[in-house]
Backbone of each chain as ProteinMPNN parsed JSONL, in Angstrom:
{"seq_chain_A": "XXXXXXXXXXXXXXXXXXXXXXXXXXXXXXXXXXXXXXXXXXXXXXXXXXXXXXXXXXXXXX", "coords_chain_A": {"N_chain_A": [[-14.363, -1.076, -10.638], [-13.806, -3.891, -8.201], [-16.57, -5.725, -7.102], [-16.388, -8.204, -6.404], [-15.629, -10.317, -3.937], [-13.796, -12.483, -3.934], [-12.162, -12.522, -6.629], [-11.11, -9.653, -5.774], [-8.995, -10.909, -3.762], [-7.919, -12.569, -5.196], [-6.749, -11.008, -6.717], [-4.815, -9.269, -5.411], [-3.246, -10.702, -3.668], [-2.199, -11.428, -5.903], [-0.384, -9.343, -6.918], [0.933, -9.039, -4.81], [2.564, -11.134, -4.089], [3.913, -10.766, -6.93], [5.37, -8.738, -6.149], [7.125, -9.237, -3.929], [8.394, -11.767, -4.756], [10.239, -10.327, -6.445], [11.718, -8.397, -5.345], [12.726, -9.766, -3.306], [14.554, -11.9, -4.38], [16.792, -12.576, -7.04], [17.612, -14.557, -8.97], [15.54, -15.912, -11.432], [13.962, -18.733, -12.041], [14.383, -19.075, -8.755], [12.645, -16.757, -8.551], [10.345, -17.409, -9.333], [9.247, -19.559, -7.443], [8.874, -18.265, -5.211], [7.27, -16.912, -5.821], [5.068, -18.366, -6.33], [4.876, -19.862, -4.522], [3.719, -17.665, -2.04], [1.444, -16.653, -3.91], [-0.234, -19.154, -3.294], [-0.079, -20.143, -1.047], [-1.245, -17.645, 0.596], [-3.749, -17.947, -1.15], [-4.64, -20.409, -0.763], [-4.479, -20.484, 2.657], [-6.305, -18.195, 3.54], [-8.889, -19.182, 2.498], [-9.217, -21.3, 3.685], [-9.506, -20.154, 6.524], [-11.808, -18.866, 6.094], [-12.971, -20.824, 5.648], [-13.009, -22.064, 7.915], [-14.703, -19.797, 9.768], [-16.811, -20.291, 8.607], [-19.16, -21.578, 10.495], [-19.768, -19.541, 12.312], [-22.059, -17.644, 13.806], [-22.953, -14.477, 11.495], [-23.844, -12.254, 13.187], [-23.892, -11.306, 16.585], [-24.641, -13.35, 19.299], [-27.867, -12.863, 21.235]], "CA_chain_A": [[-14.463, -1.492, -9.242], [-14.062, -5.272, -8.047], [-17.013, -6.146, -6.313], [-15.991, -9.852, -5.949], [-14.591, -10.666, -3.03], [-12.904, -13.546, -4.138], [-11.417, -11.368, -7.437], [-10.102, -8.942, -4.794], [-8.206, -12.006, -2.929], [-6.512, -13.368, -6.278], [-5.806, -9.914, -7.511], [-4.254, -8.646, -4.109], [-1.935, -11.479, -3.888], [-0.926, -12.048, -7.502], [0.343, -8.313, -7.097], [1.866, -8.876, -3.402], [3.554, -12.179, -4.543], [4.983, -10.082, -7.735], [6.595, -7.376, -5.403], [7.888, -10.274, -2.807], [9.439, -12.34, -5.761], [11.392, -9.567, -7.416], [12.303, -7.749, -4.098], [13.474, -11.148, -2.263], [15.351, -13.279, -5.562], [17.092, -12.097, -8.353], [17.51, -15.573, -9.89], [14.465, -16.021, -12.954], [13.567, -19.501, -11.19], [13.876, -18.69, -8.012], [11.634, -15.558, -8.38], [8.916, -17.893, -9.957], [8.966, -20.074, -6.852], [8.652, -17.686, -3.947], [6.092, -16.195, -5.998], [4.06, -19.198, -6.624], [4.377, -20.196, -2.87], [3.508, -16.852, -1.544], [0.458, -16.982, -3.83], [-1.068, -20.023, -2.844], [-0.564, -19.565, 0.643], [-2.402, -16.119, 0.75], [-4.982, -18.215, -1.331], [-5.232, -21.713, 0.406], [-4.8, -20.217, 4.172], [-7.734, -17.371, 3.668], [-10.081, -19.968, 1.522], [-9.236, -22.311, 5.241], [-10.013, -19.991, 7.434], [-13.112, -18.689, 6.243], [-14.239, -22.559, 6.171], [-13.284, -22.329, 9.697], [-15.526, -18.733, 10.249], [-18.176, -20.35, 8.387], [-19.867, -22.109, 11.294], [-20.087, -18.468, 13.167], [-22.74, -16.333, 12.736], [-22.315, -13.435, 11.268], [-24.199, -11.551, 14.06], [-23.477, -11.817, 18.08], [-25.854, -13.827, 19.771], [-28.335, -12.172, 22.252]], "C_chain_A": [[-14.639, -3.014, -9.167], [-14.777, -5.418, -6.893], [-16.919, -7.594, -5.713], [-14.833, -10.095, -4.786], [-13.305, -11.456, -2.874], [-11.603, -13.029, -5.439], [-10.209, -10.947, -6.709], [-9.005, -9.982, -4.386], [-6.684, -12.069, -3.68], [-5.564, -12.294, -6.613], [-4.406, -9.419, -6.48], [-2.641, -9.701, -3.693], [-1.301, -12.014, -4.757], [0.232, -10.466, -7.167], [1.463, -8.432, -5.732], [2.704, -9.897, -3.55], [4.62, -11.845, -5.523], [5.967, -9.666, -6.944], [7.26, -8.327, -4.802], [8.952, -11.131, -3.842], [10.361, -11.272, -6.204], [11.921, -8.893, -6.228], [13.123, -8.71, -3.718], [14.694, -12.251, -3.25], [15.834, -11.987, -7.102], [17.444, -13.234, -9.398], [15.989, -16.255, -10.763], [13.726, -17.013, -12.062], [13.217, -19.468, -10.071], [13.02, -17.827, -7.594], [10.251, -16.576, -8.231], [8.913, -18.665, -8.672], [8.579, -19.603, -5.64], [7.27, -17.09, -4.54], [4.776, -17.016, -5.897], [3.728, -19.952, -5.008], [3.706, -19.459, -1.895], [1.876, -16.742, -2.399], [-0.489, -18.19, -3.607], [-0.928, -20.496, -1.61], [-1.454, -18.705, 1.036], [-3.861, -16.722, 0.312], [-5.742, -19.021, -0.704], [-5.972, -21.206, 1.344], [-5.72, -19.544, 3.846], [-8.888, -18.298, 3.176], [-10.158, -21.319, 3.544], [-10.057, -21.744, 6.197], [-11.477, -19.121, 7.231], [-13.39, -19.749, 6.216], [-14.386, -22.247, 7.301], [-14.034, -21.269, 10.315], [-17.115, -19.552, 9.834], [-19.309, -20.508, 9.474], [-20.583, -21.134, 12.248], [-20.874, -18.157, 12.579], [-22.569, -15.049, 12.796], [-23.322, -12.135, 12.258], [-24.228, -12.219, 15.255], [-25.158, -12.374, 18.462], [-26.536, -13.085, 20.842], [-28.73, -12.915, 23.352]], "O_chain_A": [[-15.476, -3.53, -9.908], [-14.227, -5.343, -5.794], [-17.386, -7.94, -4.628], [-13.603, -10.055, -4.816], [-12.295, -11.321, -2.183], [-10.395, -13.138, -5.234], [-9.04, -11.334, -6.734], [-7.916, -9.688, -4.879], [-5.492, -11.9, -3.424], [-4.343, -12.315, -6.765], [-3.246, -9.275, -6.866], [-1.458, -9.4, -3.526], [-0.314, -12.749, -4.734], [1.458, -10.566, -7.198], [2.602, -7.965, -5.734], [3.822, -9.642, -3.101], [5.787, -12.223, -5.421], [7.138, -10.046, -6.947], [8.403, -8.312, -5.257], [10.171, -11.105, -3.673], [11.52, -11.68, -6.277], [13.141, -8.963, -6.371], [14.332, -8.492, -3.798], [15.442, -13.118, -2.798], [15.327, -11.063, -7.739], [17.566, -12.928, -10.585], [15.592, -17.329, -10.313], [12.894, -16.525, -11.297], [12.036, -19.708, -9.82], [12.551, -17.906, -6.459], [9.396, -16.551, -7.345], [7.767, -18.284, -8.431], [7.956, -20.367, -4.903], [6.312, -16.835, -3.811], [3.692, -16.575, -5.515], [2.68, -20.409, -4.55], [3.131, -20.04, -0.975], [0.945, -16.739, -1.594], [-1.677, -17.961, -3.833], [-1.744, -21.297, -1.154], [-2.392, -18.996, 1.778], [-4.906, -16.405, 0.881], [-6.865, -18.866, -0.225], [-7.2, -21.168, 1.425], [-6.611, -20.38, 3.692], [-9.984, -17.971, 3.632], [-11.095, -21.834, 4.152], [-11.021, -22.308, 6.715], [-12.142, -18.782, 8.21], [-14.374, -19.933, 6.933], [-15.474, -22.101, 7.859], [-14.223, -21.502, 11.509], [-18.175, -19.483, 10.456], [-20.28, -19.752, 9.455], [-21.595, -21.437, 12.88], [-20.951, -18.15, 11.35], [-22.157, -14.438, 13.782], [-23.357, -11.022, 11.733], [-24.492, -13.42, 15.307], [-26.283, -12.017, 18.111], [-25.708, -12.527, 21.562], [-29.18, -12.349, 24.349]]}, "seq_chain_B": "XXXXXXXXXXXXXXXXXXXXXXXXXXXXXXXXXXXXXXXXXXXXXXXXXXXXXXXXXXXXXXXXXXXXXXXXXXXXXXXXXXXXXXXXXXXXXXXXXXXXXXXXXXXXXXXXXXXXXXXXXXXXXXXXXXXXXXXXXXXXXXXXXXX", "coords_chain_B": {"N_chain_B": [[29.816, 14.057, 2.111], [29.878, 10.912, 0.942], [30.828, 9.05, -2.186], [28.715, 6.794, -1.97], [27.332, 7.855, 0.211], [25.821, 9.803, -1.063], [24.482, 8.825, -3.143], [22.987, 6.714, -2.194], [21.108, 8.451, -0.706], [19.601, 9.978, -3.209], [19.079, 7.663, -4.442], [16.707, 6.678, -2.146], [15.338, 9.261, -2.242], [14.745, 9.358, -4.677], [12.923, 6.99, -4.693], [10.437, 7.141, -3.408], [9.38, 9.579, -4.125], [8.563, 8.669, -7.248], [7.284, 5.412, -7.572], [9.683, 2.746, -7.469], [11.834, 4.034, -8.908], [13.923, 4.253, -7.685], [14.977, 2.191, -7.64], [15.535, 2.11, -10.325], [17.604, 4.54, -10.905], [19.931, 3.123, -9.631], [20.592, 1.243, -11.803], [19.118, -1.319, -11.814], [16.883, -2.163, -13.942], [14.949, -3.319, -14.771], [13.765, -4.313, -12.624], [13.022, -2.492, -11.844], [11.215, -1.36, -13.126], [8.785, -3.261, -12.918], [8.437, -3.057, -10.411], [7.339, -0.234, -10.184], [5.519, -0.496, -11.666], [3.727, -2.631, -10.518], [3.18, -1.424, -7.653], [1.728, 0.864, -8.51], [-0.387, -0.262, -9.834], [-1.481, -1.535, -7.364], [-2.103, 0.765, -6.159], [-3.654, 2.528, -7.273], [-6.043, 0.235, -8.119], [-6.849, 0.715, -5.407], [-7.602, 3.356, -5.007], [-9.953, 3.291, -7.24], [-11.614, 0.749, -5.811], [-12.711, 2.567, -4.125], [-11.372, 3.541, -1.828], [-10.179, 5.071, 1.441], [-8.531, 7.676, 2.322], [-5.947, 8.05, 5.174], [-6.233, 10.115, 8.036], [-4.382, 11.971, 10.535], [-5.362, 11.38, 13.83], [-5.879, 12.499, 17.413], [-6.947, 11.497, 18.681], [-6.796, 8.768, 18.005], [-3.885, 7.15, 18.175], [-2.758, 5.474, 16.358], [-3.903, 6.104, 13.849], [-1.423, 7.899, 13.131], [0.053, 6.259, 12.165], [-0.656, 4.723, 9.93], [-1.505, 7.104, 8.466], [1.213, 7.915, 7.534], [1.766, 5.55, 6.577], [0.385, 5.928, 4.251], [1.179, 7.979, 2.964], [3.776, 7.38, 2.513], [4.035, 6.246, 0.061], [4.464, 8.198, -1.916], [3.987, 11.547, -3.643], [1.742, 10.96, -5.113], [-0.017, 9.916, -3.426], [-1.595, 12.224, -2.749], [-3.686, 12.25, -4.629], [-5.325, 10.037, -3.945], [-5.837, 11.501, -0.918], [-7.28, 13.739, -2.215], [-9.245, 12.551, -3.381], [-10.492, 11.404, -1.731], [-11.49, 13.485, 0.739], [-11.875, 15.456, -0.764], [-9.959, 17.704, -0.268], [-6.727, 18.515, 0.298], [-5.283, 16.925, 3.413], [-4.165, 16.245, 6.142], [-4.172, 16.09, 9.063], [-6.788, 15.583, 11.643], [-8.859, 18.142, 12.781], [-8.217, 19.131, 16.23], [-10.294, 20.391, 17.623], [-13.362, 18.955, 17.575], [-16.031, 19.538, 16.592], [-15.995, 21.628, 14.643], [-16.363, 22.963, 11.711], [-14.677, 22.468, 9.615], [-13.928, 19.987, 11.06], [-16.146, 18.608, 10.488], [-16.885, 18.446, 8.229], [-14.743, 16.565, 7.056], [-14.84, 14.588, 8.617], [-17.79, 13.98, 7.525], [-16.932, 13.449, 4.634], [-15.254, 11.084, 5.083], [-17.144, 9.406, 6.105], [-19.046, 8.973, 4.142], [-17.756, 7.618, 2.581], [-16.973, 5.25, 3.649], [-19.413, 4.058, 3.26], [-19.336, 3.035, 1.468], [-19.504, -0.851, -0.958], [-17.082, -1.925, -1.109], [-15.354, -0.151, 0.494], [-13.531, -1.288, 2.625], [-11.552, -2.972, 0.94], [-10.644, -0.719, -0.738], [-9.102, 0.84, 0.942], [-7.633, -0.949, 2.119], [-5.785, -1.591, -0.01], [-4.57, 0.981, -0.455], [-3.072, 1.113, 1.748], [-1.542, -0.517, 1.02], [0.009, -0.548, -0.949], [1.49, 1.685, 0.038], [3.227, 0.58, 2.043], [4.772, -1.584, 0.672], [6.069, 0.391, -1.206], [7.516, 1.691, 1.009], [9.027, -0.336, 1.705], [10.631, -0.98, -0.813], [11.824, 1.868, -0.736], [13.806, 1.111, 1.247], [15.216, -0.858, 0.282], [16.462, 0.203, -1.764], [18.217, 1.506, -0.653], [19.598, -0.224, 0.521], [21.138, -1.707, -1.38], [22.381, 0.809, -2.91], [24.408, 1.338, -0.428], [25.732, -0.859, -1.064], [25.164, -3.522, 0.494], [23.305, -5.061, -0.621], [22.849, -6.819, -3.628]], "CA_chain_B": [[29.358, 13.238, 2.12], [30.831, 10.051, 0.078], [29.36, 9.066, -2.918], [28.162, 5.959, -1.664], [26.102, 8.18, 0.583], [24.906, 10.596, -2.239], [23.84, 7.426, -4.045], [21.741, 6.063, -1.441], [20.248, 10.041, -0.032], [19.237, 10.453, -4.2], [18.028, 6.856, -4.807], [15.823, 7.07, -1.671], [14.194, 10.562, -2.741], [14.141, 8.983, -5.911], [11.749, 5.958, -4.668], [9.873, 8.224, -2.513], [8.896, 10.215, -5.316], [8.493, 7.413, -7.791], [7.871, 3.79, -6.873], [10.461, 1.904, -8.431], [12.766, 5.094, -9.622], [15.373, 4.422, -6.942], [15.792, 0.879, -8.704], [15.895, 2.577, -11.459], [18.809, 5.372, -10.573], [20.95, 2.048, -9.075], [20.408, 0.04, -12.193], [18.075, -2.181, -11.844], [15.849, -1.427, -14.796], [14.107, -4.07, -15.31], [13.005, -4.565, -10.918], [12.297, -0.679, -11.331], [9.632, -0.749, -14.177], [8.202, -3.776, -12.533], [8.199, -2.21, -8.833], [6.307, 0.656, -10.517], [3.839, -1.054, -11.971], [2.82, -3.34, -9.141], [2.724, -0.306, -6.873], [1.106, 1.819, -9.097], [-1.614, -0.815, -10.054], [-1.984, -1.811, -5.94], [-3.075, 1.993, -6.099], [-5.085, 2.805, -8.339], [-6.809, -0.198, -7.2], [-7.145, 1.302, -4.09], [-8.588, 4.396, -5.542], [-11.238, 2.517, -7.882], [-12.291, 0.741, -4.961], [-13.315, 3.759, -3.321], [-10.6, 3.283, -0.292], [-9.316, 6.535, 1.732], [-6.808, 7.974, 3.082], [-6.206, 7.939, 6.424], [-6.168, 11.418, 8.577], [-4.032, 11.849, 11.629], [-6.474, 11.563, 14.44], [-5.311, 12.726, 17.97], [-6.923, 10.291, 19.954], [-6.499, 7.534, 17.472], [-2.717, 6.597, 17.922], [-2.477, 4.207, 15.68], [-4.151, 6.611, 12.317], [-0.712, 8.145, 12.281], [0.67, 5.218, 11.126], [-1.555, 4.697, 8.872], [-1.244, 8.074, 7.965], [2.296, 7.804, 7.656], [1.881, 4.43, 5.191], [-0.319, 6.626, 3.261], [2.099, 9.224, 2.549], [5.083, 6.396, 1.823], [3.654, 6.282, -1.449], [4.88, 9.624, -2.866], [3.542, 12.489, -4.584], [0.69, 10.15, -6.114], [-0.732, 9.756, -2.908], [-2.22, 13.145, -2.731], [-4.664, 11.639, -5.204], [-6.152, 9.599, -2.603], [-6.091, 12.679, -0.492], [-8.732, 14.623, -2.903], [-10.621, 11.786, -3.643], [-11.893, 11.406, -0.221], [-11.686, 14.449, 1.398], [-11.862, 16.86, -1.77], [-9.163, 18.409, -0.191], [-5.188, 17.897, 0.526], [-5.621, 17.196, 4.987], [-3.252, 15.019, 7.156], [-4.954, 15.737, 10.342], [-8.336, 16.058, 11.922], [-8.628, 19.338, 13.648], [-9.457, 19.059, 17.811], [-11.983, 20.485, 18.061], [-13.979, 17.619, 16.679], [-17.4, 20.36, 16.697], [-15.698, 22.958, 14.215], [-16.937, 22.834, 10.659], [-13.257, 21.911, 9.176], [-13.594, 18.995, 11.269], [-17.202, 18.327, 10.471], [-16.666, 17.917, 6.793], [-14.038, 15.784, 6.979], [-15.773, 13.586, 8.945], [-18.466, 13.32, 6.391], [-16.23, 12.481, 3.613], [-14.97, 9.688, 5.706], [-18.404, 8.68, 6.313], [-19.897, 8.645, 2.741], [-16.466, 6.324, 2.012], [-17.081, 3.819, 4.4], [-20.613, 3.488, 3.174], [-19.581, 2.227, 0.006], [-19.176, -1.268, -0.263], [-15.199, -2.11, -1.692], [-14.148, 0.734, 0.933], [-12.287, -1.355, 3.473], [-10.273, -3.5, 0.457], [-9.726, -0.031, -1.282], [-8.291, 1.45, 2.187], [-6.344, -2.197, 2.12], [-4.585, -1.499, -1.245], [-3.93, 2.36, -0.493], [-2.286, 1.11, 2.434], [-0.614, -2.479, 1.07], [0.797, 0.026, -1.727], [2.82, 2.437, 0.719], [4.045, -0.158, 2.692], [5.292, -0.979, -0.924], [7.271, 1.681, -1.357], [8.377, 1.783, 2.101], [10.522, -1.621, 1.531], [11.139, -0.191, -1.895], [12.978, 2.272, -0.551], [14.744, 0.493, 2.316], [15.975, -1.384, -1.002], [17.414, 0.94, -2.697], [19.298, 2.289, -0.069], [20.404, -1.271, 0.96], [21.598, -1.583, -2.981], [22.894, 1.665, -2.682], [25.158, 0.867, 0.214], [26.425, -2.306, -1.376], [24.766, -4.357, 1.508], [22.662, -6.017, -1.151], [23.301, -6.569, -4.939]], "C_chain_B": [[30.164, 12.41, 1.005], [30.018, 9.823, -1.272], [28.519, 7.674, -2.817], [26.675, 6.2, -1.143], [24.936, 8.637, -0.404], [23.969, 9.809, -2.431], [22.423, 7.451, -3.153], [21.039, 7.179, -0.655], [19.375, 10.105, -1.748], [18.547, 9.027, -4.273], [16.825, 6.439, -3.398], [14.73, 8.336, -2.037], [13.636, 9.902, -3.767], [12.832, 7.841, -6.163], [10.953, 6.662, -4.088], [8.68, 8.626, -3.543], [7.916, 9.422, -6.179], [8.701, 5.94, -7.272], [9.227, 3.298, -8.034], [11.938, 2.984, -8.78], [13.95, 4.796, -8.896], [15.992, 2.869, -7.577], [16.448, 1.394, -9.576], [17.668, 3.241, -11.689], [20.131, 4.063, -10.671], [21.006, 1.13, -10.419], [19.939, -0.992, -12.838], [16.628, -1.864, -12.539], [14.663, -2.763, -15.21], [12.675, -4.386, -13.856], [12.233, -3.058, -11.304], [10.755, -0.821, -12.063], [8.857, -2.357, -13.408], [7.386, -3.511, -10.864], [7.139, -1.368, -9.061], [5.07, 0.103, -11.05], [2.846, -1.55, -11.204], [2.77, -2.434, -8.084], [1.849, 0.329, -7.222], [-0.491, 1.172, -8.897], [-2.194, -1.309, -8.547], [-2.604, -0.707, -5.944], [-3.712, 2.456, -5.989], [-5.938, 1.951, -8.316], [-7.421, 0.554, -6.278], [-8.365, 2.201, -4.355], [-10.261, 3.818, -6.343], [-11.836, 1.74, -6.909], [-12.773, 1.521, -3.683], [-12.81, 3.811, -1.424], [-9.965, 5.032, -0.089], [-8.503, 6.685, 2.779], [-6.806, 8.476, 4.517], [-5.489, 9.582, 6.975], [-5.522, 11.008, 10.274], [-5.086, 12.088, 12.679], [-6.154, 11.317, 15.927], [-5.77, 11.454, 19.188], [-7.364, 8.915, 19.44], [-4.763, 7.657, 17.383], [-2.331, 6.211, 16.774], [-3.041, 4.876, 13.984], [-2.793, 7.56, 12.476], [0.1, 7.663, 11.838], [0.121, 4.661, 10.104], [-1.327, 5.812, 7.95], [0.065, 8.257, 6.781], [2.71, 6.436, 6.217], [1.28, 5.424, 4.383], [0.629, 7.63, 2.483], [3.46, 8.761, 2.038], [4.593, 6.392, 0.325], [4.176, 7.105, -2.406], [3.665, 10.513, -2.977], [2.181, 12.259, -5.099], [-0.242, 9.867, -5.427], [-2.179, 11.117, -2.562], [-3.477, 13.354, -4.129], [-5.95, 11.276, -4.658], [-6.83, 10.297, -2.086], [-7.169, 13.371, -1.257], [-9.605, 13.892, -3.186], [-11.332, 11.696, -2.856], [-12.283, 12.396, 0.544], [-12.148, 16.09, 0.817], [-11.251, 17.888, -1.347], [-7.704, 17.888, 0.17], [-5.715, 17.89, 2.506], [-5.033, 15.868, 5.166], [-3.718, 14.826, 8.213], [-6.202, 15.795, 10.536], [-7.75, 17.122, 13.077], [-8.972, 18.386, 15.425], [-9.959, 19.023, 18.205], [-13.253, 19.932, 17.031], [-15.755, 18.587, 16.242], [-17.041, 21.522, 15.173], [-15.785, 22.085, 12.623], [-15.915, 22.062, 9.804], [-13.562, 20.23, 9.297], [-14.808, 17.978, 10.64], [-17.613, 17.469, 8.921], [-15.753, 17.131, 6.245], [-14.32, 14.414, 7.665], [-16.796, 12.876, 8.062], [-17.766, 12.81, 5.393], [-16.054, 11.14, 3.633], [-16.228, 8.896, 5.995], [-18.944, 8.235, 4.863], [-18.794, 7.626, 2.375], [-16.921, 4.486, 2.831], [-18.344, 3.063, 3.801], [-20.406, 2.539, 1.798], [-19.029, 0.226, 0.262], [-17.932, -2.244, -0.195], [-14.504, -1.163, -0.645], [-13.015, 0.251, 1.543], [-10.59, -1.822, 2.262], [-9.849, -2.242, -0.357], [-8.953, 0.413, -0.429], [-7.077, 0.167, 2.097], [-5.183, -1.964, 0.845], [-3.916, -0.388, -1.135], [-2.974, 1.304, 0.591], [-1.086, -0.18, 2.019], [0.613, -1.268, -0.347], [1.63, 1.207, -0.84], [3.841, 1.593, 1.519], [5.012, -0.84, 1.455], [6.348, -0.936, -0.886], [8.367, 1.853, -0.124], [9.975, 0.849, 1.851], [11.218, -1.298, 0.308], [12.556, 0.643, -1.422], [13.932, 2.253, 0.836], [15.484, -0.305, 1.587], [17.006, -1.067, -1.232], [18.264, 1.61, -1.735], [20.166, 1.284, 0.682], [21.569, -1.665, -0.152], [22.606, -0.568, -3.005], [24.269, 1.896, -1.905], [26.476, -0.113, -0.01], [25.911, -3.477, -0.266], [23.815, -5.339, 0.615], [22.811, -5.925, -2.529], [21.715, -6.35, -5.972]], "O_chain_B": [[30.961, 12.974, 0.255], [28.882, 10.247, -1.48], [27.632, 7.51, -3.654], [25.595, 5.668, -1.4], [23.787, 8.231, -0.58], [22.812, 9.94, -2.032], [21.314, 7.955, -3.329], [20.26, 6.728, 0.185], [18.19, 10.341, -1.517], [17.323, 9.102, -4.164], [15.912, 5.742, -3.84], [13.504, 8.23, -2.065], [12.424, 9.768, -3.931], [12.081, 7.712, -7.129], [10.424, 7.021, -5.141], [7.542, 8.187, -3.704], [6.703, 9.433, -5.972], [9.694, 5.401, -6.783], [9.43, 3.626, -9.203], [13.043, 2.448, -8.859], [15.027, 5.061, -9.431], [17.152, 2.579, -7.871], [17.663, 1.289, -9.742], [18.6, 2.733, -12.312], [21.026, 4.04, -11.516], [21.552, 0.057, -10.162], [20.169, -1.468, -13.95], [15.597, -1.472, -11.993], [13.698, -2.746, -15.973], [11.458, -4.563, -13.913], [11.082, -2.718, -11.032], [9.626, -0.51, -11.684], [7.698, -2.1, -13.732], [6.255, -3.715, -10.422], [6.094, -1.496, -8.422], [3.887, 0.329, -10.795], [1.66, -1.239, -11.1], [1.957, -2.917, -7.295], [0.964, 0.547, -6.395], [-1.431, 1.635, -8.252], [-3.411, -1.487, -8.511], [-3.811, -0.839, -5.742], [-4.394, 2.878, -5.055], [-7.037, 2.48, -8.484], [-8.553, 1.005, -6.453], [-9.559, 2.027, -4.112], [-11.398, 4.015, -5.913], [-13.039, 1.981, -7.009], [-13.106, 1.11, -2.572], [-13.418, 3.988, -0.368], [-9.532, 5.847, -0.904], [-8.012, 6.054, 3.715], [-7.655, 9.268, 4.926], [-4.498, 10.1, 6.46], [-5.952, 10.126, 11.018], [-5.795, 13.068, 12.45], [-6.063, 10.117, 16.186], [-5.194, 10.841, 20.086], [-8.041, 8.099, 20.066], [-4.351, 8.32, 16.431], [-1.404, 6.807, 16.226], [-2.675, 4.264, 12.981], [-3.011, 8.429, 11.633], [0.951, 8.225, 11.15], [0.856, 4.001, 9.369], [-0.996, 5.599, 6.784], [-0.027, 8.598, 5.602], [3.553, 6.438, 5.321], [2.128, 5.798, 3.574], [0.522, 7.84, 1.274], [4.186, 9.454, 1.326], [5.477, 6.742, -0.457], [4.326, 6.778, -3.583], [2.561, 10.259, -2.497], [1.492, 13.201, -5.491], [-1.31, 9.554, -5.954], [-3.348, 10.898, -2.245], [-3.986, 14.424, -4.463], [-7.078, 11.763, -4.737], [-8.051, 10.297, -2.242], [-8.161, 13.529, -0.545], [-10.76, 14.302, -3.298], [-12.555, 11.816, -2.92], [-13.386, 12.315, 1.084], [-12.494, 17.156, 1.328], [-11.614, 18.999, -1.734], [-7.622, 16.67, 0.327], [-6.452, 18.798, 2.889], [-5.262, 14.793, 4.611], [-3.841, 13.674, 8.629], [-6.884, 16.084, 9.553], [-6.796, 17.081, 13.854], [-9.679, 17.406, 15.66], [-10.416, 18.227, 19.025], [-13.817, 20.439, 16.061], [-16.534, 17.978, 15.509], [-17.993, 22.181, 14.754], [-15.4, 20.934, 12.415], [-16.3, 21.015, 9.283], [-13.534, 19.4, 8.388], [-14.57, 16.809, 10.339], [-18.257, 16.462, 8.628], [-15.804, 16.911, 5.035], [-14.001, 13.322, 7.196], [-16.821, 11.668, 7.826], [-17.94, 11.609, 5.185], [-16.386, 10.269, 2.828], [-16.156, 7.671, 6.094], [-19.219, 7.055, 4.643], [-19.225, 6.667, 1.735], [-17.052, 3.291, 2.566], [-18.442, 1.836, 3.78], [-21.106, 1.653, 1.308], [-18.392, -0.126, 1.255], [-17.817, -3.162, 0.617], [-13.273, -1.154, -0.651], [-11.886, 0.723, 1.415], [-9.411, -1.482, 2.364], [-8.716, -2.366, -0.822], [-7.808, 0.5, -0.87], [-5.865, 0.37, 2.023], [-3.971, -2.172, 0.902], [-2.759, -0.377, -1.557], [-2.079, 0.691, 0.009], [-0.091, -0.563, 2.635], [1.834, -1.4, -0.438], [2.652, 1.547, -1.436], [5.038, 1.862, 1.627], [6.166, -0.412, 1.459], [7.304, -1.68, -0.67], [9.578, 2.063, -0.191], [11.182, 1.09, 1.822], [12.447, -1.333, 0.353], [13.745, 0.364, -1.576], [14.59, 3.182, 1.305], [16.555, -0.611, 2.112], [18.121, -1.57, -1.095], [19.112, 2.363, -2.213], [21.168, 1.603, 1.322], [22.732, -1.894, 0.179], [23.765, -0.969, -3.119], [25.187, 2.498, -2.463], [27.596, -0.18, 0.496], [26.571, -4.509, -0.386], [23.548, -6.425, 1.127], [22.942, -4.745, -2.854], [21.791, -6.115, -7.178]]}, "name": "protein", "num_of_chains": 2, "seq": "XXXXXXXXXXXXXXXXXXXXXXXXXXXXXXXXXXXXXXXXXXXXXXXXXXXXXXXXXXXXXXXXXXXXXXXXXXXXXXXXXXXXXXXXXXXXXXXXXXXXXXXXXXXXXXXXXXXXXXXXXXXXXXXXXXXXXXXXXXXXXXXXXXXXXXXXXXXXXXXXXXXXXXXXXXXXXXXXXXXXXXXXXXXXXXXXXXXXXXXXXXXXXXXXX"}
């Protein structure tokens, strides 16, 4: 079991970047580049926008 | 039927079934055993993080599409299915009071409590959707509409 949230993240989009590269390219190179863009988008943008949740708190105010 | 169709009626069942297999049928042996793997292992993920499978639920809309991803998976998904419910069940009964329904409820309750359930529910479901394009693939391949 991966309790790491961050784990989960990398693992989730190394595997969803695989499937998207070999589904979308059949050229060797081009695979490796959709893949490598697709994971560090998924990683960047989510690592962004929790900065940008941080400031909330994580319970509604009363 | 032509055999163009055949093709693409057999390498659909065949992804269905098996992730990846309808690559396979068409071919593409090298996409297939890679398709399968990264499906498989989105999975079984799923499963090890104690994610479940979603039950048609009459006045949730929207769990039989869920449902419906769940079951894109194949054969393999009925895994899922016993892990959380300790039984094979697509719907929730009606009558939300009747013991059937009662224990299926709990299942779903002791799941949620854990605390990997939502990203295992995320991988069961990121792995049928999967398969889905999988085999919208192979029957594009199949066709000749894509090489």
């Amino acid at each position: 079991m991966l309790r790491s949230h961050f784990l989960n993240m990398l693992v989730f989009a190394a595997l969803v970047s695989v499937f998207f590269g070999f589904l979308t390219q059949n050229e060797r190179r081009e695979r490796l580049k959709v893949m490598t863009i697709l994971f560090l988008s998924m990683v960047v943008l989510s690592l962004l926008i929790a900065y940008a949740m941080f400031p909330f708190p994580l319970t509604s105010a009363r | 039927m032509n055999s163009r169709g055949f093709s693409a009626l057999v390498s659909c069942a065949a992804a269905w079934v098996v992730p990846g297999a309808g690559h396979f049928y068409l071919g593409k042996r090298r996409r297939a055993g890679v398709f399968f793997l990264v499906v498989l292992a989105t999975f079984f993920l799923g499963l090890l993080n104690e994610g479940r499978a979603y039950v048609a639920d009459g006045q949730q809309p929207l769990s039989y599409l869920a449902t419906l991803t769940n079951v894109a998976t194949g054969p393999v998904e009925l895994l899922s299915r016993q892990a959380t419910y300790h039984r094979l069940v697509y719907q929730l009964p009606s009558d939300e009071n009747s013991p059937e329904a009662a224990a299926i409820l709990s299942a779903m309750r002791s799941k949620v409590k854990s605390v990997t359930d939502e990203y295992g529910t995320t991988y069961l479901l990121a792995a049928g959707l999967m398969n889905m394009l999988l085999i919208l693939d192979a029957f594009d391949i199949a066709i000749g509409r894509k090489s």
